[in-house]
N, C-alpha and C positions, 0 to 999 in steps of 0.2 A: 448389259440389260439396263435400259432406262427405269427409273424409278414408278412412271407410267404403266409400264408391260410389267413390273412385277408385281404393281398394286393387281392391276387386272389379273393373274398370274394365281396370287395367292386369294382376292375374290372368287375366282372359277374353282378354285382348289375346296376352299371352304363350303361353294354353293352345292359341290358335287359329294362331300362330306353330309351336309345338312339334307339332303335328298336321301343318301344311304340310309341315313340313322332313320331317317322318316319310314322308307319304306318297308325298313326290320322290325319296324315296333316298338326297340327303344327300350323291349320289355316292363313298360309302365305301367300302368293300372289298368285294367279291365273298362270296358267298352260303357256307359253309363246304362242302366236295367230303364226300360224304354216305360213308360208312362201308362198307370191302366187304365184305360179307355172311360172305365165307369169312374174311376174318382175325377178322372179329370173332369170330367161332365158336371160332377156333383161342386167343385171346384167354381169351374164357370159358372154355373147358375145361383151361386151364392153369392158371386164378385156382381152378377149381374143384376138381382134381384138387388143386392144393398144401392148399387147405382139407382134404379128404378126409384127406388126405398127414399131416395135423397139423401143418405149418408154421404159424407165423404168417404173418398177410396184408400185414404191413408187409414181411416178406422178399421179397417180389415187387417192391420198387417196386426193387430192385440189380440187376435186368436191364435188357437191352436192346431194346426199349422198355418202363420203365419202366410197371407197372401198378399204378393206386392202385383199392383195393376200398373199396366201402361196404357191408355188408352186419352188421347188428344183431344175429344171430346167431354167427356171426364173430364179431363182438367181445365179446361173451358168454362167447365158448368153448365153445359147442356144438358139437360133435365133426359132420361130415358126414360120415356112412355111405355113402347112394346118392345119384347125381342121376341126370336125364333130361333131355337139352336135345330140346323138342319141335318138331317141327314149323318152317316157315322161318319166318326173321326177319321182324319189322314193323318195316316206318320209324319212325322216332320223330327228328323233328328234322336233325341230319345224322349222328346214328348211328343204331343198330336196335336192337329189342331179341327178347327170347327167353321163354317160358313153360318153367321150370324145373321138376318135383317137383324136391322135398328131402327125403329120411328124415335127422332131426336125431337125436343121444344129447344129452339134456340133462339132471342131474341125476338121472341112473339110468333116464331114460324114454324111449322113441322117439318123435319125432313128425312125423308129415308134415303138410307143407305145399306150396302151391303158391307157385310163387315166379316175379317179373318181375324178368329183369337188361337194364337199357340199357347198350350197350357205345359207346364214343364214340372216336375215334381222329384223333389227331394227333402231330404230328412226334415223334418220340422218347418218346410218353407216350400211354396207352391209361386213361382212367375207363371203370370199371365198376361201376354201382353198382345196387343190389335196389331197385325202384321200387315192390314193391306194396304193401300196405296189412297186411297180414295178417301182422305180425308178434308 
């Protein structure tokens, strides 16, 4: 057996191991407890009012529970005018997420966009971060 066919050999060995264990469960921790709809709401419209507000986004993470934003406009410095939180939340993993408008000032100009926030929540720390595309 060339050294070739046994690397492959003991790859396929290990691949078909690592799929087993995957699909037993591994017996590891319990599945993460999925996001409540209303905090996260309450969540989002704080991260999003402070944006409006002219805060920076880092100043949110000095509360309690701590919230870290991702959002590329934000960090930009695009001024948020209006939003819109539409419609109820979709699941998305074990948080939800929200279909936002956004009336942006950027560079002397308005612009709207539609915009996706998944909000995720755990112990003392809330991610929220703009998941769509359309930046």
């Amino acid at each position: 057996m060339s050294i070739r066919t046994r690397s492959t050999a003991v790859t396929a060995v290990l691949s078909l191991l690592l799929a087993a264990s995957m699909a037993a469960g591994c017996g590891g921790e319990a599945a993460p407890t999925p996001a409540d709809p209303s905090a996260a709401k309450e969540f989002l419209t704080r991260a999003l009012d402070a944006w409006k507000e002219g805060k920076p986004k880092d100043s949110l993470t000095k509360g309690s529970p701590s919230l870290l934003v991702n959002d590329p406009d934000w960090e930009r410095k695009s001024k948020l005018t209006a939003y819109t939180i539409e419609g109820d939340p979709q699941p998305l993993g074990a948080g939800v997420k929200w279909s936002v408008p956004l009336t942006l000032s950027a560079r002397g100009k308005t612009l709207d966009k539609k915009a996706e926030y998944a909000v995720n929540i755990a112990e003392g720390l809330v991610s929220i971060s703009r998941i769509d595309l359309d930046l």
